[in-house]
C-alpha positions in Angstrom: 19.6 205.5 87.7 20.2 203.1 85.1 23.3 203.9 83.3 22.2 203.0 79.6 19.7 205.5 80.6 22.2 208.6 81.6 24.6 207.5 78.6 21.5 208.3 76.4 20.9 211.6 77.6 24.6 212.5 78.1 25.2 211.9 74.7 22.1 213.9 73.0 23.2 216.8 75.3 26.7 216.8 74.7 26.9 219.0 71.7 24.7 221.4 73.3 27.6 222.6 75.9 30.2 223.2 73.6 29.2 226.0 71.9 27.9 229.3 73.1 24.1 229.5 72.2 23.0 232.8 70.6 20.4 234.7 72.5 18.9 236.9 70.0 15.6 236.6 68.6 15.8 235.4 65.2 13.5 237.2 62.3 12.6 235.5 58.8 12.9 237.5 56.3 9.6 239.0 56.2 10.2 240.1 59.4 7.9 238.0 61.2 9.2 236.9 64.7 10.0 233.1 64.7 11.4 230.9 67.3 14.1 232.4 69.4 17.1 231.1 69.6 18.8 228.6 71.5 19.6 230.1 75.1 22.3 227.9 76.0 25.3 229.2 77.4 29.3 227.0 77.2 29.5 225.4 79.6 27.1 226.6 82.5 24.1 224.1 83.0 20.9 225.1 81.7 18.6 226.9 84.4 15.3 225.5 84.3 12.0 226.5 86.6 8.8 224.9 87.3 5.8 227.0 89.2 3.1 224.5 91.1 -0.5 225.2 91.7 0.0 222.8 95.0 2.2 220.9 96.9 5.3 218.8 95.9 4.0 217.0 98.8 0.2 216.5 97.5 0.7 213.2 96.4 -1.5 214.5 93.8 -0.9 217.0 90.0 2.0 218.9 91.4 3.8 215.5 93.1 3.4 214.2 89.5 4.8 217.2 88.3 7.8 216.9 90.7 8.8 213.4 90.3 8.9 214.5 86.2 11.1 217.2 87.1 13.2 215.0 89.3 13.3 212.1 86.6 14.8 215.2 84.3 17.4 215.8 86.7 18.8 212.5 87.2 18.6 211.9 83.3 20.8 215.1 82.8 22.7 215.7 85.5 25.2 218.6 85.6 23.7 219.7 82.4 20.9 221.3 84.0 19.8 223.3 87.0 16.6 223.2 88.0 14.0 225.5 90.2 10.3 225.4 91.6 8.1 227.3 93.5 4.8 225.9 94.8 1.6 226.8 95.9 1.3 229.3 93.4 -2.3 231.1 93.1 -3.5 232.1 89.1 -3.3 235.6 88.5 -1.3 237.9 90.0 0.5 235.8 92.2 1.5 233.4 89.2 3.2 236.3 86.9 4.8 237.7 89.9 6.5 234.3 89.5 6.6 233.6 86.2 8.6 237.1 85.9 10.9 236.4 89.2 12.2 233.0 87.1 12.9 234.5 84.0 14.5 237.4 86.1 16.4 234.5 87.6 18.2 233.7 84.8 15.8 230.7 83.8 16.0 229.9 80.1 13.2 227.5 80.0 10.1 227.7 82.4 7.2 225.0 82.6 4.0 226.5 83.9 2.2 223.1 85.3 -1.3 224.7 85.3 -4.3 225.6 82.7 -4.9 228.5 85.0 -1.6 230.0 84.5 -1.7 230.6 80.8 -3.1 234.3 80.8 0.0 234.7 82.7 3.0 232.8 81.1 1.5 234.5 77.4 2.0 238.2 79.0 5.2 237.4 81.2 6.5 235.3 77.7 6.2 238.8 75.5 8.5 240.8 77.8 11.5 237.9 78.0 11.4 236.8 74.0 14.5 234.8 74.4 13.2 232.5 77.3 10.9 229.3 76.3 8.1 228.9 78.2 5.7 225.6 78.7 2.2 226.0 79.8 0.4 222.4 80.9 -3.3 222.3 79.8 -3.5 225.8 78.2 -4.1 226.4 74.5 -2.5 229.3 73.9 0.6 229.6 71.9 3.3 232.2 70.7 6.5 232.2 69.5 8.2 231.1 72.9 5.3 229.5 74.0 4.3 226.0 73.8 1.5 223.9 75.3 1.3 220.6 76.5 -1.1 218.1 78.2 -1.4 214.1 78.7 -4.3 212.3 77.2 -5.8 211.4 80.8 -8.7 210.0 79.1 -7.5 207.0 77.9 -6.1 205.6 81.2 -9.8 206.8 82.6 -11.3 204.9 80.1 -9.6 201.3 81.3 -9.8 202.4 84.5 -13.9 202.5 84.2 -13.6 199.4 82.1 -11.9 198.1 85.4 -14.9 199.2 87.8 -17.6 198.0 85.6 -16.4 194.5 86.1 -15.8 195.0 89.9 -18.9 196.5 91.4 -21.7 195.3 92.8 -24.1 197.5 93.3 -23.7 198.9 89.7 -23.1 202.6 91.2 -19.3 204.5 90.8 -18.4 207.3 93.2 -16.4 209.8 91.8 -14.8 212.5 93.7 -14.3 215.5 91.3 -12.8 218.9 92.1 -14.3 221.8 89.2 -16.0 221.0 86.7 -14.4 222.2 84.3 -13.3 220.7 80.7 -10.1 218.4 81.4 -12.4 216.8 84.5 -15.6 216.6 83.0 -13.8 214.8 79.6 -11.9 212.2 82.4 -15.4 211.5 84.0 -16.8 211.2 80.5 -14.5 208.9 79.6 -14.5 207.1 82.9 -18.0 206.6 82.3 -17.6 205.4 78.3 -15.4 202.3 79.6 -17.5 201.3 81.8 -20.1 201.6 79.9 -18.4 199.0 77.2 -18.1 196.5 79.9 -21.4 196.6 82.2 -24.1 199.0 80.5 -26.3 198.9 83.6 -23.5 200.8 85.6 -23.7 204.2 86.4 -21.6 206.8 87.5 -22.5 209.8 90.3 -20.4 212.6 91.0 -20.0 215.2 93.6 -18.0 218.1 93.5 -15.5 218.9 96.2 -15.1 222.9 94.4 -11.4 222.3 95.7 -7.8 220.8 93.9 -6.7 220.3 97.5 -8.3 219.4 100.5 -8.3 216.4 102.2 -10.9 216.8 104.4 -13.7 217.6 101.6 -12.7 214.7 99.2 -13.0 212.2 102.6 -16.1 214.3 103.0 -17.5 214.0 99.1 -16.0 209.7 99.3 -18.1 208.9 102.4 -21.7 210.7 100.9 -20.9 208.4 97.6 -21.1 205.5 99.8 -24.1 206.3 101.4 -25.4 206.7 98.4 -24.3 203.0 97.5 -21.6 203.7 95.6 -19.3 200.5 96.1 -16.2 201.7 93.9 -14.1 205.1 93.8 -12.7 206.9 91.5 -11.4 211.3 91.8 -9.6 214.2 90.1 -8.9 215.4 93.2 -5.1 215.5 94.6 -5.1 213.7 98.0 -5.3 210.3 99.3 -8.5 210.7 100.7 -10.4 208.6 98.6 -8.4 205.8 98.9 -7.8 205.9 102.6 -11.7 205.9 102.7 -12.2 202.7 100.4 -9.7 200.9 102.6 -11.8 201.9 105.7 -14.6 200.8 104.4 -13.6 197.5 102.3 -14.4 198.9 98.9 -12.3 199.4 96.0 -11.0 202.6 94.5 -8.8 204.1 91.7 -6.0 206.8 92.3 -5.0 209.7 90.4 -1.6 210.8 88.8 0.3 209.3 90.9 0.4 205.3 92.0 -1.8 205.3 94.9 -1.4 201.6 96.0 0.7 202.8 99.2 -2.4 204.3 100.9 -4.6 201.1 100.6 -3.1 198.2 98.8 -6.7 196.1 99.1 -8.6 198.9 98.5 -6.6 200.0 95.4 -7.2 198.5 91.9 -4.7 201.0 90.0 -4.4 204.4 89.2 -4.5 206.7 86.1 -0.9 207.9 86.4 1.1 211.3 84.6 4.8 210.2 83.5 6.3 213.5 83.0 9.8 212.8 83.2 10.6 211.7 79.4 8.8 214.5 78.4 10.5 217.2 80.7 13.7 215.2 79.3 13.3 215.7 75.8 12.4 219.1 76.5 15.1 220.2 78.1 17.4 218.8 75.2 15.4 220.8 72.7 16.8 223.6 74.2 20.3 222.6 74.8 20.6 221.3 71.0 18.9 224.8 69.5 15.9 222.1 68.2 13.4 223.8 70.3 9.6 224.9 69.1 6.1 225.9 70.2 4.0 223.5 69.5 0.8 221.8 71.5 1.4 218.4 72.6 -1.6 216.2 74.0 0.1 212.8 74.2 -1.4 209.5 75.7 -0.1 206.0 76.6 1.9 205.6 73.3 3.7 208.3 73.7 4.6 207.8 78.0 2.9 210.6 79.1 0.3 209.1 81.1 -0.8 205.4 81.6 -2.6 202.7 84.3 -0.3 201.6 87.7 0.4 197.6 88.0 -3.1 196.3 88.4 -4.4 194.8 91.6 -3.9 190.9 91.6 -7.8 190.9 92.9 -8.8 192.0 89.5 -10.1 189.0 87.2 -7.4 187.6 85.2 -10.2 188.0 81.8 -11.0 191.9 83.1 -7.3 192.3 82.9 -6.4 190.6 79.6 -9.7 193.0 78.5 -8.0 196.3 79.6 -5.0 194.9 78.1 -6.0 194.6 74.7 -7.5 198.1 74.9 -4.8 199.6 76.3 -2.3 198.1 73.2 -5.7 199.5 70.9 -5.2 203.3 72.4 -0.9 202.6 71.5 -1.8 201.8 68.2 -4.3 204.7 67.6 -7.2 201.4 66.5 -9.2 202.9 69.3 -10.1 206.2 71.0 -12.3 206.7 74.5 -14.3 208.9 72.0 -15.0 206.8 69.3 -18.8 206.9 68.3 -21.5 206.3 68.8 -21.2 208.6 71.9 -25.0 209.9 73.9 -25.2 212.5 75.8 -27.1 212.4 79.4 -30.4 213.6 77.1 -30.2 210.5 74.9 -28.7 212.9 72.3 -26.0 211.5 69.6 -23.0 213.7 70.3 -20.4 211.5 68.0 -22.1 209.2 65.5 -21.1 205.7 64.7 -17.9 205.8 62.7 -16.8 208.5 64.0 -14.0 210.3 66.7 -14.6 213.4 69.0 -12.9 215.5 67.8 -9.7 217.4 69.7 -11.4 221.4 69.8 -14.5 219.4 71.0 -12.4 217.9 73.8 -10.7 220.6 74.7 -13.7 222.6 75.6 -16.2 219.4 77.0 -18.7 220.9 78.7 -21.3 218.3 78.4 -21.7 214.7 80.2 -22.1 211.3 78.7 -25.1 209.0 79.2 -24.7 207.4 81.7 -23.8 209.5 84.6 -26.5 209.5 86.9 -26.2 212.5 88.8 -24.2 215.3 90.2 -23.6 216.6 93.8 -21.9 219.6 95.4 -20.6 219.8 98.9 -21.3 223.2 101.1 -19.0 224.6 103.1 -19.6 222.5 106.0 -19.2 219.3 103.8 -23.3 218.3 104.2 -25.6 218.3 103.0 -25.2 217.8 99.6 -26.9 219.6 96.9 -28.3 218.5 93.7 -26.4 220.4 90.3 -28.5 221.5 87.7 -28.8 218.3 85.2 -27.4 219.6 81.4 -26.7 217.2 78.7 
């Protein structure tokens, strides 16, 4: 680790460990609950724990995840103490959990999941003087804050990317639910490359699964029958690119630099970078600075971003993804920004104007563009047709 890095943190932290931290809720004077106070103990490192809807090995959301929590680790050091438990199910099985970590003695607990916010909001009312994060929920309480990366601005370059580098104007993308933080990456996807090549178009099939190897191979190989010459997923295995590699195509990865599993096939990925953000974190609740709030953070901010680009991309394409990319950091330009068509031809966002973030949060609608959508049975073929909705 560098060591201007770990002076940095030291530093912040240090006043956090030489006092003890009160742990009683603190009331205003209206009586109104407000943030609780700072947990930290003299002394003692602070116990922090991290539940995973997969794998640490998945190479996929939760590996992100991991490597974040990791990064956190070797920022702090012995000022923190840190816990997971993967392969967590929603429900039940997550506030069995959620509960066993606060139980634990965990003063600060990230919930890396949408699915386990029902959860973390009861399991957070019966410990009021533990901090709880939930990723992609929305939300909030007193002792609960929210968090997610703006995913669709690296998806946006990343279809800027494909336009330029397909031939046979089709996209594959490999997609796991389709639910809203999916369907608004494969809108945007499909909005960049739009910009760059409006004949393109983008078909999708649905694997119905976070995890499994054997359906996104499955849902990568019916895309290339189809002619798709380019892949892109939301899906958490190296499937996809394995596949493209097999088959001499290119393909994008997925929260995590994927170039290891086919360096020709791979053109970059749409990474998370959770570690600064588990960092600063952390030190909100050693320094008593702590508060609930809902951060959706993009490029600017180093939450999420594009891998080193493959050398085989055009030296114009990546000067054009360049200049977007500095666009998204200086908040010039959005993946939103109007005008934006549905699949009906319908003007969801006029010219001038920005999607707005509740209308993001709950996407449920697909951008023109998008040419069709496909969900794999149980035995992986064949492949039926979705209902087509705007």
């Amino acid at each position: 680790m560098e060591r201007r890095k770990f002076l940095k943190y030291a530093t912040l932290a240090g006043s956090g460990f030489t006092f003890a931290g009160c742990t009683l809720r603190k009331s205003n004077p209206q009586g109104e609950e407000s943030t609780p106070a700072s947990p930290v103990v003299a002394n003692e490192p602070l116990k922090v724990g991290f539940v995973y809807v997969g794998s640490v090995t998945d190479v996929g959301w939760t590996h992100a995840h991991d490597l974040g929590r990791r990064e956190m680790e070797a920022n702090l050091q012995d000022k923190v103490k840190t816990t997971f438990v993967e392969n967590v199910n929603e429900g039940a099985d997550a506030e069995r959990v959620i509960r066993q970590l606060a139980l634990d003695g965990n003063k600060l607990i990230f919930t890396t999941f949408f699915g386990y916010m029902n959860s973390t909001i009861k399991v957070a009312k019966d410990f009021p003087n533990i901090f709880f994060e939930n990723c992609g929920g929305n939300k909030r309480t007193a002792n609960v804050g929210t968090y997610v990366g703006r995913f669709e601005e690296p998806r946006y370059l990343t279809g800027m990317i494909a336009a330029k580098m397909t031939k046979s104007n089709l996209i594959g993308f490999v997609a796991a639910y389709p639910v809203p933080i999916v369907i608004r990456g494969i809108d945007a996807f499909t909005q960049g490359l739009r910009t760059t090549n409006p004949k393109a178009k983008v078909r999708v099939v649905w694997t119905q699964s976070w995890y499994d190897p054997v359906k996104e191979r499955d849902a990568a190989q019916a895309l290339v029958n189809l002619g798709a010459d380019v892949l892109t997923q939301h899906t958490d295995s190296a499937a996809v690119i394995l596949l493209a590699e097999e088959k001499g195509i290119y393909a994008f990865g997925y929260t995590i630099d994927m170039s290891q599993f086919g360096a020709k096939a791979h053109l970059t990925s749409s990474i998370s970078k959770w570690g600064k953000f588990y960092t600063d974190k952390v030190l909100a609740v050693i320094n008593g600075t702590w508060k609930s709030e809902d951060i959706w953070d993009g490029i600017a901010q180093e939450i999420v971003d594009i891998s080193p680009l493959n050398p085989v991309i055009p030296q114009d394409v990546q000067q054009l993804v360049m200049a977007k990319r500095d666009e998204f950091i200086q908040g010039t330009a959005h993946p939103f920004d109007g005008p934006v068509k549905d699949r009906k031809g319908v003007v969801r966002v006029p010219n001038g104007k920005v999607l707005g973030h509740r209308e993001q949060v709950g996407m449920d609608w697909y951008v023109e563009g998008i040419e069709g959508m496909l969900v794999l049975n149980k035995s992986s073929a064949p492949l039926r047709e979705t209902k087509k909705t705007g």
